[in-house]
DRENDO-1510 file (C-alpha; in Angstrom, 1 decimal, always signed):
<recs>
REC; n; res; u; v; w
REC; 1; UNK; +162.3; +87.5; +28.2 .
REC; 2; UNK; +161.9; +85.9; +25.1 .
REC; 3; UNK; +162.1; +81.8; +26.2 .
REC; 4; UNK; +161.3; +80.0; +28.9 .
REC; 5; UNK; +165.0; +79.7; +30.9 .
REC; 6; UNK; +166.7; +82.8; +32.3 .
REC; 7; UNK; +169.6; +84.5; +30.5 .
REC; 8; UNK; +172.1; +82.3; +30.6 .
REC; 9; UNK; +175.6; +83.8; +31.9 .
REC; 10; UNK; +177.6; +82.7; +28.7 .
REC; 11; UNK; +175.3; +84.1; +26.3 .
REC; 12; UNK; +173.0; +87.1; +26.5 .
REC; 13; UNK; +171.9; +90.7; +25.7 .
REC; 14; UNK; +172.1; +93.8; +27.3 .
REC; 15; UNK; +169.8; +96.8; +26.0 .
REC; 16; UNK; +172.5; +99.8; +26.4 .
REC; 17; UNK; +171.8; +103.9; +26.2 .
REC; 18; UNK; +174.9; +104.7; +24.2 .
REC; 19; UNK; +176.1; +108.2; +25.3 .
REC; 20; UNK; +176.6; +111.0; +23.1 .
REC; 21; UNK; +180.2; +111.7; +21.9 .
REC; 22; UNK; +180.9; +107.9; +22.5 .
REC; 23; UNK; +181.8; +105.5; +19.9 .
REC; 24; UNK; +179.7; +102.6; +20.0 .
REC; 25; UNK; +183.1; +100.6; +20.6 .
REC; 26; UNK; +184.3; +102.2; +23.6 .
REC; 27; UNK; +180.6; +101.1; +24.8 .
REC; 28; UNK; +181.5; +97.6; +24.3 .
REC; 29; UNK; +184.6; +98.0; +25.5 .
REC; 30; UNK; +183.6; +99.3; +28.6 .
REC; 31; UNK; +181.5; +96.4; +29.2 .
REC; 32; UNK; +183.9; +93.7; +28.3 .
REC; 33; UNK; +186.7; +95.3; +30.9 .
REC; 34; UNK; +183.6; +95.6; +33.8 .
REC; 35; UNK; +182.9; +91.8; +33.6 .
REC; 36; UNK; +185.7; +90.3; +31.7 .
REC; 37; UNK; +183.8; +88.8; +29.6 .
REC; 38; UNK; +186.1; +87.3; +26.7 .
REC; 39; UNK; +183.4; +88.0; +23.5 .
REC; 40; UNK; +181.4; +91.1; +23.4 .
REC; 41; UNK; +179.8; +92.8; +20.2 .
REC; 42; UNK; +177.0; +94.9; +19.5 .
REC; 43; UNK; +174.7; +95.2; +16.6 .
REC; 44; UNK; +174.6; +98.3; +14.4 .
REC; 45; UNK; +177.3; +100.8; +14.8 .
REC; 46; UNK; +175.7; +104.4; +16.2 .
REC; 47; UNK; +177.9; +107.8; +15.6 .
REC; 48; UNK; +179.5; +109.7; +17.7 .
REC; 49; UNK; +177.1; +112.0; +17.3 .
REC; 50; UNK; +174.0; +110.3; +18.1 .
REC; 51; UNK; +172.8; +108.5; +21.5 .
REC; 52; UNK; +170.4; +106.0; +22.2 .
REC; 53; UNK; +169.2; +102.0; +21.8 .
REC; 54; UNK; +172.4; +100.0; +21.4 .
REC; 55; UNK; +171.8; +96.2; +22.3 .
REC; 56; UNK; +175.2; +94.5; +23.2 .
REC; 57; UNK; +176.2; +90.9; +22.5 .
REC; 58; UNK; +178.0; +89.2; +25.5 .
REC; 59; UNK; +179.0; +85.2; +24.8 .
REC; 60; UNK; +177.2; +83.3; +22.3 .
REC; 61; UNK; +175.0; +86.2; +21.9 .
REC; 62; UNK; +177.5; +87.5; +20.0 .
REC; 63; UNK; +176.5; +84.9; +17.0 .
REC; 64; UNK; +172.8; +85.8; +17.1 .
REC; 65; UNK; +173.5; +89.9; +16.2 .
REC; 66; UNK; +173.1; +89.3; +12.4 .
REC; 67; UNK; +169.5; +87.9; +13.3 .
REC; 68; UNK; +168.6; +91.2; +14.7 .
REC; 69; UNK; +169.9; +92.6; +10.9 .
REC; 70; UNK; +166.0; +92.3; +9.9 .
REC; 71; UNK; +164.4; +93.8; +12.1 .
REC; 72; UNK; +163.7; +97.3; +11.4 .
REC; 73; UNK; +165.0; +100.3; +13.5 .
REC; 74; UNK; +163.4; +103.9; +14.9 .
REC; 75; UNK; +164.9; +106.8; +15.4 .
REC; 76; UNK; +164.1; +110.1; +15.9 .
REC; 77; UNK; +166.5; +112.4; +13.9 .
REC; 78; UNK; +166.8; +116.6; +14.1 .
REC; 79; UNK; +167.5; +117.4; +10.7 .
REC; 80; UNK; +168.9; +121.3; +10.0 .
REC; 81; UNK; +167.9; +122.8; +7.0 .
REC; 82; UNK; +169.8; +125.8; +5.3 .
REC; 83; UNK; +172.8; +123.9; +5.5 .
REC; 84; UNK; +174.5; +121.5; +3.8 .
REC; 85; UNK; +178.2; +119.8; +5.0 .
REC; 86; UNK; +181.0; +117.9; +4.2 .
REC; 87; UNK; +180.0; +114.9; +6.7 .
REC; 88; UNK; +176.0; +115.7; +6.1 .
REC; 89; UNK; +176.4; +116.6; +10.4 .
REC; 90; UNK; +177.0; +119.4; +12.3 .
REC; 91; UNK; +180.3; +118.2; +13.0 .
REC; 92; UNK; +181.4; +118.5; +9.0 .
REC; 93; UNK; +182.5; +122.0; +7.7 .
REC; 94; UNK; +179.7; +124.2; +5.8 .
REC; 95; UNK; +179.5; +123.3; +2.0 .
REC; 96; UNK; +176.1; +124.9; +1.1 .
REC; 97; UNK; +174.1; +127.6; +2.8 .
REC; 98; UNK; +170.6; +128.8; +2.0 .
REC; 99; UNK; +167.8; +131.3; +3.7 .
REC; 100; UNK; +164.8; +129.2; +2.0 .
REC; 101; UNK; +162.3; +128.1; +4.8 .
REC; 102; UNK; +161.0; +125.0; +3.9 .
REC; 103; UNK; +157.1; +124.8; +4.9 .
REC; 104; UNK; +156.0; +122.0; +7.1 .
REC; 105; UNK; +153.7; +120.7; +4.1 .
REC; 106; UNK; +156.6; +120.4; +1.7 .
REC; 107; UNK; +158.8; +118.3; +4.2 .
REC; 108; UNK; +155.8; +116.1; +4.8 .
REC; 109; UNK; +155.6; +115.6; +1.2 .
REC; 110; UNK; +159.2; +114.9; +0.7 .
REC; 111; UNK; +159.9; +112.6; +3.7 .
REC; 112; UNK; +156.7; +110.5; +2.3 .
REC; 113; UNK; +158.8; +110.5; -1.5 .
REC; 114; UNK; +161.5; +109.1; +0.9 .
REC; 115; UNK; +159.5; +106.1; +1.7 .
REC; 116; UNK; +160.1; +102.9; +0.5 .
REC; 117; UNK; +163.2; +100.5; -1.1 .
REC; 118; UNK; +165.3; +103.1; -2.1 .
REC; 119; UNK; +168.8; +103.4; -3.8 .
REC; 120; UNK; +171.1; +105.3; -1.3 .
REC; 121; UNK; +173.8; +106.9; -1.9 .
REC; 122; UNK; +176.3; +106.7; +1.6 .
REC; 123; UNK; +177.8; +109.3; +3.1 .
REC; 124; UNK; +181.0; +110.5; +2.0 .
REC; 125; UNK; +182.2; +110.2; +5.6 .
REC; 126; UNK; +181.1; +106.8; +6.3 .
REC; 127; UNK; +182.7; +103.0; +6.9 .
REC; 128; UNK; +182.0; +102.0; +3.5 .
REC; 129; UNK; +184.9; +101.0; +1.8 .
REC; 130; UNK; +186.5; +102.5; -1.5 .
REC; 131; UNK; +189.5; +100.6; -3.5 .
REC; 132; UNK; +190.0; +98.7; -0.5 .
REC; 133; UNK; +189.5; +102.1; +1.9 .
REC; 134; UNK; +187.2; +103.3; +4.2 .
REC; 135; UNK; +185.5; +106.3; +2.9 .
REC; 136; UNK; +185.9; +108.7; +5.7 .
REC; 137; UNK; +189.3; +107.7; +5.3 .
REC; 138; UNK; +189.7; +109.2; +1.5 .
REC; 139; UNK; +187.4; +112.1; +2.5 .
REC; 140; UNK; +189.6; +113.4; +5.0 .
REC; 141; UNK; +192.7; +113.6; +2.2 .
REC; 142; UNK; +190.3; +116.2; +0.5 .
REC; 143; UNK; +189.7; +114.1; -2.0 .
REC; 144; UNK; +185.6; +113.1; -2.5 .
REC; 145; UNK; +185.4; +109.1; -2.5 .
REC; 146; UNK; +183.0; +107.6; -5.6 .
REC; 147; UNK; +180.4; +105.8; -3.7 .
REC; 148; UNK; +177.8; +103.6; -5.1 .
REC; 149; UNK; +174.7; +104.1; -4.0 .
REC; 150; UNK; +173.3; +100.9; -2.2 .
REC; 151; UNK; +169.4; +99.8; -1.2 .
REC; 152; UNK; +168.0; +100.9; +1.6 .
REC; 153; UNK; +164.6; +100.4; +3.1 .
REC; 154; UNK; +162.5; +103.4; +4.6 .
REC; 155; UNK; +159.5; +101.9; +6.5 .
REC; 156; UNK; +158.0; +105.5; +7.6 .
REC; 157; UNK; +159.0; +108.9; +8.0 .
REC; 158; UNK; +157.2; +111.4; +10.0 .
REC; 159; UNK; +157.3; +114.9; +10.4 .
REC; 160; UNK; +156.9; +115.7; +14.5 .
REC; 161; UNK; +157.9; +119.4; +15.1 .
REC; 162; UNK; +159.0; +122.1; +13.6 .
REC; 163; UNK; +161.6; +124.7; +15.2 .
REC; 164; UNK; +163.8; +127.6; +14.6 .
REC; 165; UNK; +167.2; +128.2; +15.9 .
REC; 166; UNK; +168.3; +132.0; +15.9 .
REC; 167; UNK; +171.9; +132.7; +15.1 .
REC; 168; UNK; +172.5; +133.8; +18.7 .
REC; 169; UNK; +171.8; +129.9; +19.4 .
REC; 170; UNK; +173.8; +128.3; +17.1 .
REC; 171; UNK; +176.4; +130.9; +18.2 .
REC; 172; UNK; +175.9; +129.5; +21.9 .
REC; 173; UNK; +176.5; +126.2; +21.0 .
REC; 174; UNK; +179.4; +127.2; +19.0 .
REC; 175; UNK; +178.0; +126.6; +15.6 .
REC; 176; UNK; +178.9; +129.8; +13.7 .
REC; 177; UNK; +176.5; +128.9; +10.7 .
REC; 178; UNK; +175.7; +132.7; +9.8 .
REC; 179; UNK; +179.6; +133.7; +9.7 .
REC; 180; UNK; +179.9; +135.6; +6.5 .
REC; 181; UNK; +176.7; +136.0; +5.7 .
REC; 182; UNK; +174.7; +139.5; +5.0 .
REC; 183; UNK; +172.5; +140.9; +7.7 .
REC; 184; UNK; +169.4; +139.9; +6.3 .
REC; 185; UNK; +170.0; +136.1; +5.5 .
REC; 186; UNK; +171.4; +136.0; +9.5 .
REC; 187; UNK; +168.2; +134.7; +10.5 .
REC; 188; UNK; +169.2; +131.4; +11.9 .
REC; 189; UNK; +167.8; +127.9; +10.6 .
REC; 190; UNK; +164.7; +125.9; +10.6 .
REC; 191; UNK; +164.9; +122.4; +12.8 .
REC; 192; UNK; +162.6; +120.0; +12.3 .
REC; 193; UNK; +162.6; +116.9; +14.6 .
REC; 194; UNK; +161.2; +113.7; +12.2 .
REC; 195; UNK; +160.7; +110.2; +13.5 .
REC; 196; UNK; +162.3; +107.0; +11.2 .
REC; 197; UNK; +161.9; +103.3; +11.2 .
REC; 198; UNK; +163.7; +102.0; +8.4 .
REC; 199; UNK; +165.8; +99.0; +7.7 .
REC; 200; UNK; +169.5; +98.1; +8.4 .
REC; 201; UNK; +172.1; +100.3; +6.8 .
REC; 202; UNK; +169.8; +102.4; +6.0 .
REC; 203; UNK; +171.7; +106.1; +6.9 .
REC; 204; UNK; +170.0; +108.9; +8.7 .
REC; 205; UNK; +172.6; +111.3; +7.7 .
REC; 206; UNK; +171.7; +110.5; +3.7 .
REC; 207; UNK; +168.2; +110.8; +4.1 .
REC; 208; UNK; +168.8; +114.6; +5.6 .
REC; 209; UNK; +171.3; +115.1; +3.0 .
REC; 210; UNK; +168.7; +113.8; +0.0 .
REC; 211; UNK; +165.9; +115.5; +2.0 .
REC; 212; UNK; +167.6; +119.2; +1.9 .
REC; 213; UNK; +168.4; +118.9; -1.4 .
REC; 214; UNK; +164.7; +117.8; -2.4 .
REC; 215; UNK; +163.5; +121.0; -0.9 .
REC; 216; UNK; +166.5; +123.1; -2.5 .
REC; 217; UNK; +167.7; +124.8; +0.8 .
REC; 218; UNK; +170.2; +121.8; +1.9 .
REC; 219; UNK; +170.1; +120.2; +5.3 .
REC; 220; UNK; +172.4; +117.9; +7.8 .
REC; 221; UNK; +171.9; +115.8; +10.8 .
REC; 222; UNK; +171.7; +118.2; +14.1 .
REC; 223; UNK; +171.0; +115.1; +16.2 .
REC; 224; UNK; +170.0; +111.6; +16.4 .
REC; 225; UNK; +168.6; +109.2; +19.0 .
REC; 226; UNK; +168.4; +105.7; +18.4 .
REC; 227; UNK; +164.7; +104.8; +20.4 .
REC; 228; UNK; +164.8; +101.1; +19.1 .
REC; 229; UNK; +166.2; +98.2; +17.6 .
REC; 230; UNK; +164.0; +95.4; +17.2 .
REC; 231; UNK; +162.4; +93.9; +20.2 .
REC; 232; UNK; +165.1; +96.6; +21.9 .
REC; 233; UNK; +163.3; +99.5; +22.6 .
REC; 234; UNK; +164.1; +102.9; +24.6 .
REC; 235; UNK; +162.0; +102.8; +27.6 .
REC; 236; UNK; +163.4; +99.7; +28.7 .
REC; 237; UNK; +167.7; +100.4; +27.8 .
REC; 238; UNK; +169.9; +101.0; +31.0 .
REC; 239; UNK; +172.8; +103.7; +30.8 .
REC; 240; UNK; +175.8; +102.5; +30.4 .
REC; 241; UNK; +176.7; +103.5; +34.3 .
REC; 242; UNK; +173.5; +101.7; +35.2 .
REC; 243; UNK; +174.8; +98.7; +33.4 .
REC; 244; UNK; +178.4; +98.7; +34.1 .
REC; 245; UNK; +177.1; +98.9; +37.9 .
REC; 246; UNK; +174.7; +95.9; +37.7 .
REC; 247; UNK; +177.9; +93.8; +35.8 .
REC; 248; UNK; +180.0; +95.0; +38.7 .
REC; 249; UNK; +177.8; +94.0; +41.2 .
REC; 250; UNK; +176.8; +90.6; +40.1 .
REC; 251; UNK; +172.6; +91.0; +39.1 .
REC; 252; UNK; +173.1; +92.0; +35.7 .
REC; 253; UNK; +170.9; +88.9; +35.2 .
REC; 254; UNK; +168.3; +91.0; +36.1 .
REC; 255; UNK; +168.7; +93.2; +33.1 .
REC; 256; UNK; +169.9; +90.6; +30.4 .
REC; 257; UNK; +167.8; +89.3; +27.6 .
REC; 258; UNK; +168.0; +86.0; +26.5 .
REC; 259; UNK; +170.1; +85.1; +23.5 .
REC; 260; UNK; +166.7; +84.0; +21.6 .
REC; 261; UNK; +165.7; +87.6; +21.6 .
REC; 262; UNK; +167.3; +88.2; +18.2 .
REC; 263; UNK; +165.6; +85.4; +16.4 .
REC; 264; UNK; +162.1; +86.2; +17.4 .
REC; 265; UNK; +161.4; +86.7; +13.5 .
REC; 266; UNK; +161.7; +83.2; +12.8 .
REC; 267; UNK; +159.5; +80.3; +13.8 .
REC; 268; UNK; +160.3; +78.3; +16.8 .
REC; 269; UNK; +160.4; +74.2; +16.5 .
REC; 270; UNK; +161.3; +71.9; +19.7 .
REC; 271; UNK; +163.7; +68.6; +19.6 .
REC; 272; UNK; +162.9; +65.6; +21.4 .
REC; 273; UNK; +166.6; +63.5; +23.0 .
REC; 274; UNK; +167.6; +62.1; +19.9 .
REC; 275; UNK; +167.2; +65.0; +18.1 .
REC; 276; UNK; +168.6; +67.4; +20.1 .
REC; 277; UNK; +171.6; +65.0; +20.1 .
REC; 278; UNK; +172.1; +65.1; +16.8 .
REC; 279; UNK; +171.4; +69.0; +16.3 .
REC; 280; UNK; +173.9; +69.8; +19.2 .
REC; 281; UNK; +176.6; +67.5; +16.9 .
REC; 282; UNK; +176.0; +69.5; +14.6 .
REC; 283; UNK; +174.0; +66.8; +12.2 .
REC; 284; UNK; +171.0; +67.3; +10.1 .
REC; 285; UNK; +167.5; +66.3; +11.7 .
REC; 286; UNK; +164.4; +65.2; +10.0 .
REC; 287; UNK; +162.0; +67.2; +11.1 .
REC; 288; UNK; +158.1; +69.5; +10.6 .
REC; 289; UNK; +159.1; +72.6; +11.0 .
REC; 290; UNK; +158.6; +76.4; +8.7 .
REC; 291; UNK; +160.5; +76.1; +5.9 .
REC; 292; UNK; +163.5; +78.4; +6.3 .
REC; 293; UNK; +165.1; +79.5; +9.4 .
REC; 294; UNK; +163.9; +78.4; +12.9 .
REC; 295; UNK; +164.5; +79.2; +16.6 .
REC; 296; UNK; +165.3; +75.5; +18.1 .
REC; 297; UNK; +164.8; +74.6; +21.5 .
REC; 298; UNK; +164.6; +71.8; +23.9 .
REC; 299; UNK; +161.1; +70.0; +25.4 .
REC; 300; UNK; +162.3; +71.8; +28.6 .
REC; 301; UNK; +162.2; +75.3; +26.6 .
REC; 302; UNK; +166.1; +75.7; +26.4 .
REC; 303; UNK; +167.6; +77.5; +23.7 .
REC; 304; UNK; +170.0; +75.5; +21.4 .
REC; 305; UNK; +170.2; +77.3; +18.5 .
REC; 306; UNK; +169.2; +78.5; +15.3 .
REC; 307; UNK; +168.9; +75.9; +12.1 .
REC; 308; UNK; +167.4; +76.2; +8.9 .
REC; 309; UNK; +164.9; +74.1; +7.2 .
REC; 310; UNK; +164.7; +72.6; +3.8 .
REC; 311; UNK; +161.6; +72.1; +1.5 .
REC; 312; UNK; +162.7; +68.2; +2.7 .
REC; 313; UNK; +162.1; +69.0; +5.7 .
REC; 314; UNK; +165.6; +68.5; +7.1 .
REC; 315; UNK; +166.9; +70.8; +9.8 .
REC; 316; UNK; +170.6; +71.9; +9.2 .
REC; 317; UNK; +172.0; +73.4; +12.1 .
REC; 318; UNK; +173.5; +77.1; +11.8 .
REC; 319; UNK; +174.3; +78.5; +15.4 .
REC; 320; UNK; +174.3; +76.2; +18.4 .
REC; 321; UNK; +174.8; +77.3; +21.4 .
REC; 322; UNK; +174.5; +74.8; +23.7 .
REC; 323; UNK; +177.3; +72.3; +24.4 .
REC; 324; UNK; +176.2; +68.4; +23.8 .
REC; 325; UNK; +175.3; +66.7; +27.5 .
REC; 326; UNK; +174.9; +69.8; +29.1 .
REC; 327; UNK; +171.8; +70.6; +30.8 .
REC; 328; UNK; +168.8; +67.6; +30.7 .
REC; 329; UNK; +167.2; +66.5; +27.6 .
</recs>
């Protein structure tokens, strides 16, 4: 845990697998109904397609997500080349096809061009919005939304294995890629599974679309696991049956992260009784703290808040979550 007091019921994390084919909102929503709770969020949407690290917001927790915004995030992403699609996944229709084989040497030398601040452009079939619409929304009229590319951040990108899918697999799993092709181009596609920490909205799907067409051959997403997010990491995520049953059966505490988990970038300052007083009011305090924003806590090691610090040295307070006269100073 990330402070000295436990998780308190009214505001905490939980670190959640997301399933596969699940949106990340029937996740939360399957939360909220197991222990009607009245706020629950999560922070950074994962598709459909992909599984993996998806920390969820219960209570007050739900006003510390944008703190977990920078932090970067891993993944590990199977990218398909051969192939490019309308929704830059295997669940978009075929838009490009290709028998090049990339080598393993000229993805590694792409994916390190991919490195970086970047300007991105989205995918067509995304929740960025266009004239006021989503963009999957004006996609799926036929029509190809104008998106402006946007920055994204690329920490690392590394190439980890290299596989080939025959088109009796892809047949198998119902992906009838080599349909209409001649005999000799039937050979199936190259898979190569490449591990990414980058920074938020940063999109996996874009950077095997941009990949693919670097090499000339095309590529999509063929799957995508989210390993962390943060100080949220794989090993230590539940499945979403493992949490529903710890919420139902009143220890969840024993899988819940304090709220202070997502502000672990900044600096932490404590208040003495005045102070904490006047913070929990919601009024500036003079303090000697990092200049910028600051985890705020008690001399007993209880959360309050999050403020942010002036060059004066005055503490504005930006999220407080504790309630004034509650709990002892």
């Amino acid at each position: 845990m990330s402070s000295q007091e436990p998780p308190r019921p009214d505001a905490f994390f939980l670190n959640v697998i997301k399933p596969r084919h699940m949106t990340s909102a029937k996740v939360v929503n399957t939360i909220k109904r197991a222990g009607k709770f009245r706020r629950v969020g999560h922070a950074g949407t994962l598709d459909p397609l992909a599984d993996g690290v998806l920390p969820v917001a219960v209570g007050g927790a739900t006003r510390m997500t944008t703190f977990l915004h920078g932090f970067t995030k891993s993944y590990v992403a199977v990218v398909m080349f051969g192939a490019s699609t309308a929704t830059d996944d295997l669940e978009g229709r075929p838009v490009t096809r290709s028998s090049v084989l990339p080598s393993p040497s000229r993805i590694r030398r792409h994916l390190r061009r991919l490195v970086g601040e970047t300007m991105q452009e989205p995918p067509s079939y995304s929740a960025v919005r266009v004239a006021g619409k989503r963009a999957y929304a004006v996609a799926r009229t036929g029509k190809s939304p104008q998106l402006a590319k946007r920055k994204a951040y690329v920490a690392s990108a590394r190439l980890l294995e290299l596989d080939f899918w025959t088109a009796e697999d892809l047949n198998r799993a119902g992906l009838d890629w080599t349909a209409g092709e001649s005999q000799e181009s039937r050979r199936g596609r190259l898979v190569a599974a490449i591990e990414i920490d980058c920074g938020t909205g940063t999109y996996i799907r874009s950077i095997a679309r941009d990949l693919g067409r670097a090499l000339g051959c095309g590529a999509c997403l063929a799957g995508l696991t989210r390993t962390r997010v943060g100080p949220f990491c794989l090993p230590q995520a539940c499945s979403l049956k493992e949490t529903v049953h710890s919420i139902e059966n009143g220890f969840v505490g024993r899988i819940a992260y304090a709220a202070d988990i997502a502000g672990l970038r900044s600096a932490g300052l404590a208040l003495g009784v005045d102070e904490k007083s006047r913070f929990l009011h919601g009024s500036m305090v003079d303090v000697k703290g990092s200049t910028g924003w600051n985890r705020v806590y008690d001399y007993a090691g209880r959360f309050l808040g999050m403020g942010e610090v002036a060059s004066g040295g005055l503490l504005r307070p930006k999220v407080v979550l504790q309630r004034p006269g509650v709990g002892a100073a």
